[in-house]
N, C-alpha and C positions, 0 to 999 in steps of 0.2 A: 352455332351460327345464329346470329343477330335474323330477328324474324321482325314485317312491318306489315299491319293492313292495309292492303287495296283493297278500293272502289270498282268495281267491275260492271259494266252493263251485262242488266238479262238476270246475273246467276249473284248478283248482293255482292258482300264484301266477303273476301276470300285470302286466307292468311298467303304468302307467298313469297319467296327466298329468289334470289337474286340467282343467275346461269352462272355457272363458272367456267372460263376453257383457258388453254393454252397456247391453243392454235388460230388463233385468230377467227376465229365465230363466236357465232352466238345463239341462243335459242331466246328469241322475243316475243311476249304474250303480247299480243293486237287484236284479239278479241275471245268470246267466249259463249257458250250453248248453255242454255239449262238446264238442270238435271229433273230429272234422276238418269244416268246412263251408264249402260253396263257394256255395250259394242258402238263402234263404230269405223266408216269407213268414205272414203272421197274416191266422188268419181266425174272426172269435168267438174263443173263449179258447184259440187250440190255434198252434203256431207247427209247421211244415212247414220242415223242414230235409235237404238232399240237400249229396251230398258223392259223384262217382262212381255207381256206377248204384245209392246208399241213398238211399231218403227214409225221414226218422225224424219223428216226430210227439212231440210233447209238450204238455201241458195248461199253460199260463198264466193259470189259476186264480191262484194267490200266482204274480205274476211274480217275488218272490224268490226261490222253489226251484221250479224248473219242474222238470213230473214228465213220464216218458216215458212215453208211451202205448203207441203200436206203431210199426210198420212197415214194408215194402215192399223191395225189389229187384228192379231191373229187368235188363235183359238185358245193357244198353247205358248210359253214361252220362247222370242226368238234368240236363237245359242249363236247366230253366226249370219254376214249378208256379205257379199260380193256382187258387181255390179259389173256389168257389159253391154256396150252397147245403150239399146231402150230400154232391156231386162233386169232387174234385182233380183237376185237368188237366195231364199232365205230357208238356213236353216232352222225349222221350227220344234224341239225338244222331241217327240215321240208321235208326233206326226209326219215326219220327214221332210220332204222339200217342196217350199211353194214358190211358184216363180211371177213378177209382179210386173206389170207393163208402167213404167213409170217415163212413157215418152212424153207427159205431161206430169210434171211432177206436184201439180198441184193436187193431181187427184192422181194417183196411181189406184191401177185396178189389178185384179186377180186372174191371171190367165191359165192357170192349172197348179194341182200339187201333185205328188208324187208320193206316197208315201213306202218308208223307208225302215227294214228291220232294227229293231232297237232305239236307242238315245241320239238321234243328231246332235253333234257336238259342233261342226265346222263344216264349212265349205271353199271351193276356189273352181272355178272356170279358167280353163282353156279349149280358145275357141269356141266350139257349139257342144263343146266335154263340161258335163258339172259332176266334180266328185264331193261325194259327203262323207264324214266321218261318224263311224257309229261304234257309241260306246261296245258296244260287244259281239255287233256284226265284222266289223272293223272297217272296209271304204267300199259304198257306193258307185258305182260308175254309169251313170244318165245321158242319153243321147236326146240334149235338146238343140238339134237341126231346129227342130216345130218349138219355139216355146208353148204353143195352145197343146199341144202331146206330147210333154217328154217322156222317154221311154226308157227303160231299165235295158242297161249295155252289158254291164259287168261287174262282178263284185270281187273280193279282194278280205281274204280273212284274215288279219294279223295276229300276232303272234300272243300279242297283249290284248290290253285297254286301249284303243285306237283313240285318240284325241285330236289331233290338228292334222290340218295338210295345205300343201302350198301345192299349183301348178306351174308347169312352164313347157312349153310345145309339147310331145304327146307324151311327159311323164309324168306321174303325180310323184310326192313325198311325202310320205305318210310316218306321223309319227306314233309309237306306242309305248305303252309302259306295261313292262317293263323290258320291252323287246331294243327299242329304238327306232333306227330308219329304215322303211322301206323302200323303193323303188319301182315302180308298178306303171307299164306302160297302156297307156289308153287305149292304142289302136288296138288290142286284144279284146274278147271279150268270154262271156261263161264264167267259169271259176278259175279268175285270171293269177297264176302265181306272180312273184316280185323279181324284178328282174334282178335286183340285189337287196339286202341286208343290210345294216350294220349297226352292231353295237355300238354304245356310247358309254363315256365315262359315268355319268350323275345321269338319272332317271329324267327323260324328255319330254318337259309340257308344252311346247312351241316351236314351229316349224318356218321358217322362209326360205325363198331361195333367191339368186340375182346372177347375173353375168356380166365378165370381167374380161374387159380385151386391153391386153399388154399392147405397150409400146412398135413390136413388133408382127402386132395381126393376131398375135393367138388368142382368143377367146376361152374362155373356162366359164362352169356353169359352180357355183357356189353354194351348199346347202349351208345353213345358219338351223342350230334347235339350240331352245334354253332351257335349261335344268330348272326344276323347281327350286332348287339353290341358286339360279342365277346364273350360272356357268353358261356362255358362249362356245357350243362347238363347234367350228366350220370344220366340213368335209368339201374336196374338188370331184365332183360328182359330172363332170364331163364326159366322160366312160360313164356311163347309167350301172354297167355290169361288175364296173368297181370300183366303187366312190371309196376315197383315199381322204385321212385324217391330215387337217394342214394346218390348221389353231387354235387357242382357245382364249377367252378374257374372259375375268370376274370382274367386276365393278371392287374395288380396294378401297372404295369410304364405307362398305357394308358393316352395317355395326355387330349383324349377329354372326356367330358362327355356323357352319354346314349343319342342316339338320337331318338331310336325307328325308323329305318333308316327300308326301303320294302326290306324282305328278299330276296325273287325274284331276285331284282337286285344285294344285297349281293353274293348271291350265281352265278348268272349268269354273273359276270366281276372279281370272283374269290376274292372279297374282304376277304371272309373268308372261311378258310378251315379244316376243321379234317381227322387225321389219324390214324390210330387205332392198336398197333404192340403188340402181349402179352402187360403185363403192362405198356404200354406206350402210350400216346397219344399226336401226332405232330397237332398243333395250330395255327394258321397265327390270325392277330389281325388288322383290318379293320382301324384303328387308327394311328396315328404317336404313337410311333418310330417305326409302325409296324414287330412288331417283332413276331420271327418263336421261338413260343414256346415245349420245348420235360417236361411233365407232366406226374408224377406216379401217375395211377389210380387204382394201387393194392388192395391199401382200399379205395374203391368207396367214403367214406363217406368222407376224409379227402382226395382229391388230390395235389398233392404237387410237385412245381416246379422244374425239375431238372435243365436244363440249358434251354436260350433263346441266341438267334440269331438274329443282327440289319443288315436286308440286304440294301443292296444300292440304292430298289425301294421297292414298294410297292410287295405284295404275288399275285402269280394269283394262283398256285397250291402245291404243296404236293405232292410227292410218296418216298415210304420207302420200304426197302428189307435189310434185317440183318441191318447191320452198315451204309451203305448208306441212306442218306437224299438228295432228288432233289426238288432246290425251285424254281420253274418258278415266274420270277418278271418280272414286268413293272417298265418301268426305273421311278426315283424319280426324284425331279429336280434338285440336286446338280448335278448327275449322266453326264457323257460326251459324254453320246449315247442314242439315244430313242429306243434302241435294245438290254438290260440288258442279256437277255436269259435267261440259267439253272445256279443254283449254284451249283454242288456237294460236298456234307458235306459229313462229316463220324463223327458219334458219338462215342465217346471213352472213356474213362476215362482215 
């Protein structure tokens, strides 16, 4: 593929390949964050970006020149943030979970931590629920009613290496390797079992979930994890007690073949990521030409490509809120900076 440099404001000149679809969209860059960025994630008009123990905040009012607000540093590296409300939840490496009052974003302040057995790897909030993932405790369960005391609810030993989780009403999804999915209901608490299991084809470094209401009322709850290969499993996780296998996509421009690569590390340096938006689910692909795939999952059985995206470096993360897409990359080697940062897209047709 014919490669051209742009001019980018913020983040210099950044090599960059044209979106390809079929289906009438598209993924269009309209502005961009500087790097260095390893997580990031949108919430209302503000995108939360960490890199090492910085989280930098900036307003996406005009997402073509995003402005910096403020900031933060922590003690330790941040692995993961989620955002509710006036709150930001960060997981911070081996001190566990600090939670950040960022109702002024220009100064966000420290309202407590938590700290948490093992590696914090990831977090998600539901409701006044914060679960964290820990490399070898396996998931955290925090009752922050009080962000000034959050308090430890319940915890959740998986079977593995506990790496990602997504929430959604009172379940978490917890992924491991090399076990796969869990299932683990919030309102429980002590040494809470999983309310289901289930294996996976190819070893899982990423987890999301979304909800899918057919034409005629029914609703289903969808889990999405991706293989450190790349592989897309959707399970119908509606029944919490037994989430059923319903599809699967690989990205078909991938140049390498399956290595069977430790998802652990997939997931822990951002090689591969899922995002999960009603019927749509945002894809990063571990692979050259690493590309930032957007896939209809409406009919689980049949997912279907709608447009992909060839960024400049490799994927460290994903976050999505309506029409905006933010790709935190590490710079590739063509690239003219080892400080790529955020790409902001906007999906359109």
């Amino acid at each position: 593929m014919q490669r051209r440099w742009l001019g980018l404001p913020l983040i210099g000149s950044l090599l960059l390949a044209a979106p390809s679809s079929s289906y009438g969209q598209s993924l269009e860059l309209v502005g961009s964050i500087p790097g260095p960025a390893t997580n990031v994630h949108i919430h209302a008009d503000h995108a939360f970006v960490s890199h090492g123990p910085s989280l930098r905040i900036f307003d996406l009012t005009d997402p073509a020149t995003p402005r910096p607000a403020g900031s933060f540093s922590f003690p330790q590296e941040v692995r993961g943030v989620r955002v509710s409300g006036s709150v930001a939840y960060v997981a911070i490496d081996f001190d566990g979970l600090a939670l950040l009052d960022i109702s002024d974003p220009t100064a966000p302040s420290q309202l407590a931590t938590i700290e948490t057995p093992g590696q914090a790897l990831s977090v998600a909030v539901s409701g006044t629920t914060v679960v964290v993932t820990n490399r070898l405790s396996g998931l955290e369960i925090i009752d922050a009613s009080n962000p000034s005391t959050p308090a430890a609810h319940g915890a959740y030993f998986a079977e593995g290496y506990a790496i990602d989780v997504d929430a959604s009403g009172s379940f978490a999804y917890v992924v491991d390797t090399p076990g796969g999915l869990s299932i683990v209901d919030l309102s429980e608490s002590g040494e809470v079992e999983a309310r289901a299991t289930q294996g996976t084809t190819e070893p899982s470094a990423a987890v999301a979930v979304t909800t899918l209401e057919s034409k005629d009322g029914t609703v289903r709850t969808i889990a999405g994890l991706m293989s450190a290969d790349s592989l897309l499993e959707l399970f119908d996780v509606t029944d919490p007690s037994r989430p059923v296998t319903v599809g699967t996509y690989r990205n078909t421009d991938r140049q390498r073949p399956s290595t069977g690569g430790f998802a652990g590390a997939a997931a822990t340096v951002g090689l591969v990521r899922v995002r999960m938006q009603g019927q749509l689910a945002y894809v990063t692909d571990a692979y050259p030409p690493f590309q930032l795939q957007v896939v209809d999952v409406s009919a689980p059985a049949n997912p279907t490509p709608v447009v992909s995206y060839e960024p400049p470096g490799s994927p460290q993360d994903i976050a999505v809120s309506g029409s905006l897409v933010l790709l935190a990359l590490r710079a590739g080697r063509d690239a003219p900076t080892d400080e790529p940062g955020v790409l902001v897209l906007r999906l359109s047709r």
